[in-house]
N, C-alpha and C positions, 0 to 999 in steps of 0.2 A: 504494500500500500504506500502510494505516493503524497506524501504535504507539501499540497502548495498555496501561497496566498499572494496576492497583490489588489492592487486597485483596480475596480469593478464598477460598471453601471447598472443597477438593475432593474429589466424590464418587461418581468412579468413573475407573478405569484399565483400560484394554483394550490386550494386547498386538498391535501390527501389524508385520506380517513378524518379520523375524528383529533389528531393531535398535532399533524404536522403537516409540512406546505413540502409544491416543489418550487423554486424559484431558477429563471430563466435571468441570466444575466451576460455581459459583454465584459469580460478580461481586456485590460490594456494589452499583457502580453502571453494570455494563453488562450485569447480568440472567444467565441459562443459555450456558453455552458449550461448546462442542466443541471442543478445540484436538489440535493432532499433534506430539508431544513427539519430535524427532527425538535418534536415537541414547538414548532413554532409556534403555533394555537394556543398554546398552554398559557395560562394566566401569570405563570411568572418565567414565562421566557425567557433564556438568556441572550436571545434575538431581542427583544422588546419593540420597540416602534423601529427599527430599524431597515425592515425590510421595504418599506415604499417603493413604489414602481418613479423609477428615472433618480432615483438617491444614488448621491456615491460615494461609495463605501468601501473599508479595505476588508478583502473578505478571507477567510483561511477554510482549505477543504483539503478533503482525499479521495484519491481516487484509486481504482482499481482498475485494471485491464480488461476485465470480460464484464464491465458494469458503465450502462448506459447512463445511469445515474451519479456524478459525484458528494461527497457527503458535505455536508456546510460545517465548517467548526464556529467560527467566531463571526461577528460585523460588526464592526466599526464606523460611525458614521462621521465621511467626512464632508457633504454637503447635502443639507434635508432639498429637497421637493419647493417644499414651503410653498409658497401662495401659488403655486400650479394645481395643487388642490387643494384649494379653496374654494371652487365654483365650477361646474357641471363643465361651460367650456374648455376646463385649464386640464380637465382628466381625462378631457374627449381626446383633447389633442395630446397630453403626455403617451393615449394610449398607442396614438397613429405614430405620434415620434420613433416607439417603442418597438412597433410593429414592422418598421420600416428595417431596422436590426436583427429582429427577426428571423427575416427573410431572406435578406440580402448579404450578412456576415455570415461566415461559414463556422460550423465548429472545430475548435481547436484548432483553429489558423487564425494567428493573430492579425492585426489590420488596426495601423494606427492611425490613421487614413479615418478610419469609420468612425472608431472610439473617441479621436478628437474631434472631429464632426460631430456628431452626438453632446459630446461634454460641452464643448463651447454654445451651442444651440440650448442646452437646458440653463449653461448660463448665462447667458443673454436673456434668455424669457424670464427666469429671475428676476433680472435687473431691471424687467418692466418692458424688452424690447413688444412688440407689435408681434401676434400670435400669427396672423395670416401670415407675416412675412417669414419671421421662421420658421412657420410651415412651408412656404415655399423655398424659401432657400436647403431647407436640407434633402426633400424631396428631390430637386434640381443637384446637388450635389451627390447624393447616392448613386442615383441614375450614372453623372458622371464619373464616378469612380466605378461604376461597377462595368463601364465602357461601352456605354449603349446610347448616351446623352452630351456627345461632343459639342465644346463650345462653337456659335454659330459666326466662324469666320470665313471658312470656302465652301463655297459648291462642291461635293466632293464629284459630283458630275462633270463639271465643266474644268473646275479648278480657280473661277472667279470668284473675287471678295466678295461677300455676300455685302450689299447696302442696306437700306432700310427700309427693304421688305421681306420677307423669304417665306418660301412652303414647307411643313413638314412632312418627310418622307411618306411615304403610304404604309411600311411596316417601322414607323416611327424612329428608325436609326440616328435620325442626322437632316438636317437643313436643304434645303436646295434652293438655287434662286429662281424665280418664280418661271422664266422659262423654263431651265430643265423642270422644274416640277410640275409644269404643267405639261409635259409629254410625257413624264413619268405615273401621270392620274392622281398625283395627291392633291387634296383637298379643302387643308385646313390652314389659313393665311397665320402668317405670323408677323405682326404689325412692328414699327419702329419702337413702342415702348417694352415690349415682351423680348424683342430682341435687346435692349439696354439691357434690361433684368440681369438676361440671361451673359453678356459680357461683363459687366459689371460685376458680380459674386464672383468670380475666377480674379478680381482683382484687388477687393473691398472683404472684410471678414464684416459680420452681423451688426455690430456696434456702429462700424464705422456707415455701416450702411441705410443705419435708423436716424445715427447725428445729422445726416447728410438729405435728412427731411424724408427717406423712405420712398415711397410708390403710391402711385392712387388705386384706388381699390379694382377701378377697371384693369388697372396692367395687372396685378395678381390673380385676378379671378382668370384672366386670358393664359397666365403662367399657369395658374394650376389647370385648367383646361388640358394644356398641352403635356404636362409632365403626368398627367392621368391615363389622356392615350397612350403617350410612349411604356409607361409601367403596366399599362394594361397588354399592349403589346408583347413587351419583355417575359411578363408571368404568365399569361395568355390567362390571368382573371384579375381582380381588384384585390387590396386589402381588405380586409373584412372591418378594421375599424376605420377604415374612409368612410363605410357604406355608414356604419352605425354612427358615424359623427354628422354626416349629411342630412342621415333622416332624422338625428334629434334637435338640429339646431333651426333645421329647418317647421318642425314641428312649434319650438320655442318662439320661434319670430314672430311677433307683431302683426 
């Protein structure tokens, strides 16, 4: 049996039997993990409020070779959640942040790449950043790391700098400028402010990106449009907690 600990994001808890959780979490440097938090449940826990979905934490486990499951020893908390959940929208979206690691980090293959993506994104929404936007940017930045979401500066058709219009691909790979795209049959315009967006984060980290007055709601809504199709294309279905945040907030509206 193998101990090992380091600093961890965690993003998801699942109650097992009546005493204890599994928790799904993101290692800086041992990648996606599944661990079995025994007696989490338990009223005097030596987990205690510690396990939060998107907390980060230094965590200590073991593992075994023929066990899908690692064991949780300790947590440490080194930054709570805090007012992410505090109100229905801040857990909807901790959960799609959550989801997105999920999916897209691989187990036990580390990716500093994702984990600092993630971290800096939960701290930023701490610090009060703008929820749409850090949903779009990390959505946007996944994709691009996970190399399916190339920054939109050439055609890769033609090989011309793309100006300030362009089409998204038809199996959502990549940009085209609106000739070739429209010989290629794609159909979904991608206007001069979605294309900033989209140059702009490859250049600006989150903070600097909200000082700097942010985006109006029409360019994000048109971002996430687009970064919907391409992930929908890529998984060949949706998140699951895209769907369940769209139908509840949409439900709560006005």
């Amino acid at each position: 049996m193998k101990r090992r600990s380091g600093e961890a994001l965690l993003l998801q808890t699942i109650d097992l039997h009546e005493r204890d959780r599994i928790v799904v979490f993101l290692s800086r440097d041992w990648g996606l993990k599944r661990g079995a938090a025994r007696s989490a449940r338990a009223r005097f826990s030596r987990f205690g409020g510690e396990l939060q979905q998107l907390a980060k934490v230094h965590l200590s486990w073991f593992e075994k070779p023929d066990r899908d499951l690692v064991r949780l020893g300790d947590a440490e908390m080194i930054r709570s959640p805090g007012a992410l959940h505090t109100d229905l929208e801040g857990i909807l979206v901790s959960s799609y942040l959550a989801e997105h690691m999920q999916v897209f980090a691989q187990e036990d293959e580390p990716d500093n790449h994702l984990y600092r993506l993630l971290d800096s994104t939960v701290q930023a929404l701490i610090a009060g950043c703008d929820r749409s936007l850090a949903a779009r940017y990390l959505e946007c930045w996944t994709l691009r790391l996970s190399g399916v979401f190339p920054a939109p500066r050439q055609c890769p058709s033609c090989g011309n700098e793309l100006g300030d219009e362009a089409m998204l691909a038809v199996e959502g790979q990549g940009f085209l400028c609106p000739s070739c795209g429209a010989g290629a049959g794609a159909n979904r315009r991608v206007g001069e402010t979605a294309l900033s967006f989209l140059r702009r984060i490859g250049r600006a980290d989150l903070s600097r990106l909200q000082e700097n007055g942010g985006f109006e709601e029409s360019t994000l809504k048109s971002v996430e449009a687009i970064a919907r199709e391409v992930r929908r294309a890529f998984l060949g279905k949706e998140l699951r907690s895209y769907g369940v945040m769209q139908r509840t907030l949409r439900d709560l509206a006005p």
